[in-house]
C-alpha positions, 0 to 999 in steps of 0.5 A: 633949838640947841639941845642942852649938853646931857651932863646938864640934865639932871635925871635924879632930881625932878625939880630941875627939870623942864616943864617939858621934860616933866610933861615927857616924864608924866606921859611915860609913866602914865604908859608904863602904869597901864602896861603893867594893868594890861599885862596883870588882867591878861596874864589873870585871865590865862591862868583863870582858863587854865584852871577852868580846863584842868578842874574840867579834866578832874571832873571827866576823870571822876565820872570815869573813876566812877564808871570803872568803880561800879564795873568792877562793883558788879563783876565782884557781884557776878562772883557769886551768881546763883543762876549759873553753875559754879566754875562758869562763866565769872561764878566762883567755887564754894560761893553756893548759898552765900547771898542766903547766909547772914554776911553774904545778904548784908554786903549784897545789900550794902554793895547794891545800895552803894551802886544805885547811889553811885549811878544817882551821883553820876547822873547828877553830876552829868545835869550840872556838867551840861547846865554850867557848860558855859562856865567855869566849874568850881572845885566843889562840883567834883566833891559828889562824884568823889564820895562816890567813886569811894564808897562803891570802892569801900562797899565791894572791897567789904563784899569781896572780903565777907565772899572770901572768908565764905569760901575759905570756910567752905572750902575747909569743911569739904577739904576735911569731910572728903579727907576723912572718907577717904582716909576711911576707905584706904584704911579699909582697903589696906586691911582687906589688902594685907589679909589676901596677901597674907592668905597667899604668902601662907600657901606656897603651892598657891603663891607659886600659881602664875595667874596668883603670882602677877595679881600679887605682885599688883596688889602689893605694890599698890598697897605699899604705896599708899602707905606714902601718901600725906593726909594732912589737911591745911586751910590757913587759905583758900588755895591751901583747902582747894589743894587738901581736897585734891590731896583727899581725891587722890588718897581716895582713888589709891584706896579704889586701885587697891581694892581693884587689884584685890579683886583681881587676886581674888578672882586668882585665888578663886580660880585656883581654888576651883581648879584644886577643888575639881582636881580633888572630887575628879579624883575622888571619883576615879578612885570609887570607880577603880575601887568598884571593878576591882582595879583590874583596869588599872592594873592593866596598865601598870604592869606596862600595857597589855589587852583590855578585856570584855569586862574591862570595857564593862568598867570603862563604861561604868567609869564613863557613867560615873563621869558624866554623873560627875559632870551634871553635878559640875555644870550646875556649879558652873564648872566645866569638867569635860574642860578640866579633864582634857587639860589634866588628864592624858590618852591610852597612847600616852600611858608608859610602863610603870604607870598607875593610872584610872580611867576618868572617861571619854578614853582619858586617864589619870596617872601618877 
């Protein structure tokens, strides 16, 4: 069979076409038809798969977002454990007696019925997971576990904000309490600074003593500094509170160094005035003792030496006696005479002429 010339096929125009060509047309379309079915159910299927497997992934997310939310749910909790010491572990500062105040007892509460909730949901959530494992899950079965997840988050925020405003508020109270101790007591210490020195700056004699001089040079100097130190509380935030508090710690310790160098000029001072008064009753001595024989000892020595006679020794002896009656009286104030004399007072052999000079016992003399 001679096929025809292609121009005289008429494509466009159905009606000029054999009943071959016709039958060939049907089949090609009736093909292309199903095609186009096959194509839509397949690509339908696809892309329902796809879906079932990300609201899968949503879903496991969820439950993961839930688990980290009630995590950090009870670490916010744990800020404030009462059955550990403040400092350790994850128990913060200045939260003592917060789960007993009024805001600290309702977001406790609120805070452990969103959890308890939280663990409901999870659990519900995990039954459904595993009774439709088989199928698809709807978009409606992540829904639960997202309020959840929100209102664990919302309820610990609210407790973290109520444990927060607590501890602020701690805080301030013992930044100004301590602040106001300590400013009490270096201003007391100030004072108590500024009268010994000015006991001292009024006494030359005294001022010139080396042991005086190095504890008040000390004393002023540590007193002059406190005057630098800032007492000013802020507490706009909690850091702010915590660093008033060390700033009240340390003006406390600066009116604790004063009033230790205080005490270390006066026990200078005390010293010195000991020693002056010792001087003074030693000498007071002497001289009742020189006036009773006459002075003839004395005498003896500042015409620029010369021999002791029996009667001087007499005197010596006498003077001897005197001092020991000196020295009894001394031991019980705790005084060390026989001390004192050796370093003030010089031996026979030390005498010079011109001299004038008492026998203070035990073979020493007092000279001017």
């Amino acid at each position: 069979m001679k096929t025809p010339p292609l121009k005289n096929i008429h494509f466009t125009n159905p009606k000029l076409w054999s009943k071959r060509n016709k039958i060939i047309a049907a089949i090609v379309a009736a093909i292309l038809v199903l095609t186009g079915i096959t194509g839509a159910v397949v690509t339908s299927h696809i892309q329902h798969k796809k879906d079932c497997q990300a609201r899968s992934v949503a879903f496991a997310d969820k439950l993961t977002q839930l688990d980290q939310s009630t995590a950090k749910a009870h670490d916010a909790l744990a800020t404030v454990d009462e059955s550990v010491k403040e400092g350790e572990g994850s128990r913060l500062a200045h939260t003592q007696g917060f789960t007993l105040a009024p805001e600290g007892q309702s977001a406790t509460a609120e805070l452990n019925d969103a959890i308890a909730k939280a663990d409901e949901a999870k659990t519900s959530e995990a039954a459904k997971a595993s009774a439709e494992a088989s199928k698809c899950l709807s978009k409606q079965d992540v829904t639960d576990a997202e309020a959840a997840v929100k209102a664990v988050d919302d309820k610990t925020q609210s407790f973290i904000n109520a444990r927060d405003a607590y501890r602020l508020t701690k805080a301030t109270d013992e930044a100004n309490s301590t602040m106001d101790a300590a400013k009490s007591n270096l201003a007391q210490a100030q004072k108590d600074a500024a009268d010994q020195i000015g006991a001292v700056d009024a006494d030359s004699q005294m001022a010139s003593d080396g042991n005086i001089k190095g504890a008040y040079d000390a004393l002023k100097s540590v007193e002059g500094e406190s005057h630098s130190l800032s007492t000013t509380v802020t507490t706009s935030s909690y850091d702010e509170a915590v660093a008033s508090i060390e700033k009240a710690k340390t003006v406390d310790q600066k009116a604790n160094d004063i009033k230790k160098d205080l005490e270390s000029l006066k026990n200078a001072v005390n010293t010195y005035q000991e020693a002056k008064a010792a001087q003074a009753a030693a000498a007071s001595r002497s001289a009742r003792s020189y006036g009773s024989t006459g002075g003839s000892q004395a005498r003896s020595y500042s015409n620029g030496g010369g021999s002791t006679s029996g009667g001087g020794s007499s005197n010596s002896g006498g003077g001897s006696s005197s001092s020991s009656g000196y020295r009894s009286e001394s031991q019980q104030d705790g005084f060390d005479f026989d001390k004192w004399t050796r370093e003030h007072s010089i031996g026979k052999d030390q005498i010079k002429p011109g001299m004038k000079c008492f026998i203070v016992g035990n073979g020493r003399y007092m000279c001017s």
